[in-house]
N, C-alpha and C positions, 0 to 999 in steps of 0.2 A: 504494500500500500504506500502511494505517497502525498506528499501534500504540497500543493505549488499554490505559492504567491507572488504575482505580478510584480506588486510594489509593498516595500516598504516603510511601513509608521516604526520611527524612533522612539516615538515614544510605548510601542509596545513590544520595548526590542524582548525581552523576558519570554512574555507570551511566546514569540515567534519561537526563539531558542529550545522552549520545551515541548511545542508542535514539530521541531524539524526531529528533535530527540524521538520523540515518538514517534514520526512517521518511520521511522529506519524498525524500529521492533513491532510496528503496525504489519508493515512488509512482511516480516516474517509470517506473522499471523496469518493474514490472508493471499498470500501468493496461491495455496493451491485454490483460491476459491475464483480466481481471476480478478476480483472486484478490486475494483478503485476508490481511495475518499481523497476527491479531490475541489479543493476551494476556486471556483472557477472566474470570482471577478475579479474585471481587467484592475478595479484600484482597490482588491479588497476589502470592498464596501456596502451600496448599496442594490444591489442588484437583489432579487425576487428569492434567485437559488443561488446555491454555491456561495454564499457567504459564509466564512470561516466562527464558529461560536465557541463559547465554552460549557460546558453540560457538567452541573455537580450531580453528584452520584449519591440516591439512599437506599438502602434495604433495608424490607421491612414486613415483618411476619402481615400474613394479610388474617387481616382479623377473623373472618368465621374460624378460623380455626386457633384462635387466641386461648379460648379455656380448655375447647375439648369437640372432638367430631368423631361421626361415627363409620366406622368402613361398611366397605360393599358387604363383608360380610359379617355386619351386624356388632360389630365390635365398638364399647366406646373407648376411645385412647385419649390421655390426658398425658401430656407431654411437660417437664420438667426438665428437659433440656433439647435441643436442636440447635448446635454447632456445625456451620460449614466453612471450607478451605475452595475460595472462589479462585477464578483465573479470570482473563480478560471478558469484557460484554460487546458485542460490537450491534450493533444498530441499521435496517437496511429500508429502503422504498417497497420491497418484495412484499407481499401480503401474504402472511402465515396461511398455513394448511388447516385444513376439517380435522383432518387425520393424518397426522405421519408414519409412515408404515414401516420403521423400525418401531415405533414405539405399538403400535398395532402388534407386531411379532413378540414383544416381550410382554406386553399382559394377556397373549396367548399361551404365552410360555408359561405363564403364574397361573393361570387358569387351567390350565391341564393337570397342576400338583395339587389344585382342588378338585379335581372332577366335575367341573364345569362347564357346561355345551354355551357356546358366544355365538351369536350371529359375525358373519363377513363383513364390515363398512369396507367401502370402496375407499381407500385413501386417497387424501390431495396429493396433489405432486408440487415440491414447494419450488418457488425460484427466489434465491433472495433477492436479485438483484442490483441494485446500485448501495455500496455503502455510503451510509450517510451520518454516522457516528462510530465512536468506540469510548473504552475506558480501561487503559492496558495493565493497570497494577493488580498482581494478586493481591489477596487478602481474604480476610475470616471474617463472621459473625457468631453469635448465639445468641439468635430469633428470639428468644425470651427473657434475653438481657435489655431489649427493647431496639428501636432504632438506631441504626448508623449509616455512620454520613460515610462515605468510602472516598478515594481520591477523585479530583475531578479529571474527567475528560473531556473530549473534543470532540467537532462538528461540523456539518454543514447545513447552513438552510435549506430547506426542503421537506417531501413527505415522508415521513418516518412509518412503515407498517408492521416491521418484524424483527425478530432480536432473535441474538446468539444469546445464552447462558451458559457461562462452562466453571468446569470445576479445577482446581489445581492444587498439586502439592509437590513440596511441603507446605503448610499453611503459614501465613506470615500474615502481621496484625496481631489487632488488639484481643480476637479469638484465637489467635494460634494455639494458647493453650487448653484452651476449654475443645479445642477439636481434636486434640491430644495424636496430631501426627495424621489421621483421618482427613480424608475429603468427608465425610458427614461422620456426626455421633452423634446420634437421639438417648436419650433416656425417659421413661414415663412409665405408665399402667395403662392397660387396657381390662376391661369390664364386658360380663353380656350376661344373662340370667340364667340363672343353670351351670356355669362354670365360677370355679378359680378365678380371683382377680391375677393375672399376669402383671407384674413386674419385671422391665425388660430392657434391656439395654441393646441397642442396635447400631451400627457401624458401616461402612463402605468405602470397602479401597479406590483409586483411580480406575485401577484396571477392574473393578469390579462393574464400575456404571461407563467403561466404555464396551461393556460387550452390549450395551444397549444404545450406547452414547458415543460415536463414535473419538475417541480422544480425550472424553468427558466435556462434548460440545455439546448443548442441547441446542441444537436450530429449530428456526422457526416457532418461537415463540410468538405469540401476542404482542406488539407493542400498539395501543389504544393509538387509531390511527389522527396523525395532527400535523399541519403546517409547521415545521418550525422555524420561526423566524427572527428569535433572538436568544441569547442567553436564558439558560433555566435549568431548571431541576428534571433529571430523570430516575423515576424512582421504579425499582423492584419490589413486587411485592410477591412474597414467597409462603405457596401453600402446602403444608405438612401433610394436610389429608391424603393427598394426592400418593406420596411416598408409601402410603401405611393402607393402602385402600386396599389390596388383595394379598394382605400378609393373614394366613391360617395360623389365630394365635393359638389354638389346639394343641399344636406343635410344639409349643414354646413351657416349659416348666415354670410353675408360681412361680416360683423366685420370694422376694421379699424389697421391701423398700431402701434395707440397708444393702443388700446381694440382691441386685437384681441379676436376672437370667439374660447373658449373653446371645442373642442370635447365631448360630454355630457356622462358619461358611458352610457354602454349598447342600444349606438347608433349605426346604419351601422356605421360611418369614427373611431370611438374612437375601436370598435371591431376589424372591416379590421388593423387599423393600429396595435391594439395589437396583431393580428395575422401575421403581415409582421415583426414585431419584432422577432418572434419567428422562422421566413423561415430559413434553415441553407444554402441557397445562401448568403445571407445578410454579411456573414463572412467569407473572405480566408485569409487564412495562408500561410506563407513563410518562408524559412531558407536563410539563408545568411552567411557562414563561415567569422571570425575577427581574 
């Protein structure tokens, strides 16, 4: 990826110097994607598109799932921790899909260790098309620590439709330790009548949500489609439910609140959940002009 400007203001020599920084590890990012973010006016200014912005960055648990939600399969889970080890975001004009059909294949895959018949959707076939943002630093959260602001990125005027989400580690940030070397660690309980309260702790390597993610990219997200035409806020808003939706807590041992029950790899709940990681429902995006 690169980033070309015409002319330059002195007085934003800073700015420019950390756009050119990044353009050089943008590049890396998306070479195999072909796309371009490129700031297209003649006096980097005022023109409609292709004006150069800057895009602060927040994540932030999206609230239905703030105290507690219930999975597909009837389960209610109450989460008490959810730490992740993010990697770059990047930003496109392309219009996210109905249906992504890796992600189609892996909650077929969790559905079969349930024994359950899913109907076929036909998947969209995504294109991102033109970039038109990013925000290249890793970093961490833990969603129940509340909101963070993550480093700012960069941009171009234009329509924004759809988003990368990816994951990265080692974790670095103000979460690195609460994600304890993980690209995710949940901790909570999950409840249904008739069973054991579960107590459980759950985790996901890199290489776990790129067998559904490819590199731990989740493409084609949502981004809530909007002109953007100056400086503002882009926020993630990240749903829990989505990860824990076809985890068979059956499988999983009480546990206890001090010991909770580890998710074992290459189990039904540690699988489903590394595949609910990777769903690109899990993460929408938003602009907000400042």
């Amino acid at each position: 990826m690169t980033l070309r400007f015409n002319a330059f203001d002195p007085s934003k020599a800073r700015r420019a110097a950390r756009l050119s920084t990044l353009s050089v590890l943008a590049f890396a990012g998306l070479l195999g994607t072909g796309l371009v973010l490129e700031a297209c006016s003649a006096d980097g200014g005022d023109t409609t598109s292709g004006k150069r912005v800057v895009l602060h960055t927040r994540v932030d648990l999206e609230p239905s799932a703030a105290s507690s939600f219930t999975t597909a399969t009837g389960w209610k889970v109450t989460l008490t921790k959810a730490a992740l080890a993010t990697g770059p975001f990047y930003y496109f004009d392309g219009p996210p899909p109905l249906v992504r059909r890796d992600e189609q294949r892996g909650f077929q895959y969790a559905l079969r260790f349930l024994g359950i018949a899913v109907a076929h959707a036909h998947p969209g076939h995504y294109q991102a098309g033109n970039a038109m943002g990013e925000m290249l630093e890793p970093y961490s959260i833990d969603l129940l620590a509340g909101t963070a602001d993550f480093p700012d990125g960069d941009g171009i005027t234009g329509t924004f439709r759809s988003a990368r989400f990816s994951f990265g580690t080692p974790p670095t940030g103000p979460a690195a330790g609460a994600v304890g070397g993980h690209a995710a660690l949940t901790e909570g309980k999950a409840e249904k009548d008739g069973e054991s309260t579960r107590y459980f702790r759950a985790s996901a390597e890199l290489a776990d949500i790129a067998k559904s993610a490819a590199e731990g990219h989740v493409e084609g997200c949502e981004f809530h489609e909007v002109n953007v035409g100056a400086d503002g806020l882009v926020t993630v808003l990240v749903n829990p439910s989505v990860w824990f939706n076809l985890v068979d807590f059956t499988l999983v041992e009480p546990g206890s609140e001090a010991a909770p029950t580890e998710f074992a790899a290459g189990t039904q709940p540690q699988i489903a959940f590394a595949q609910g990681l990777a769903q690109l429902s899990a993460y929408k995006f938003t602009y907000s002009a400042q």
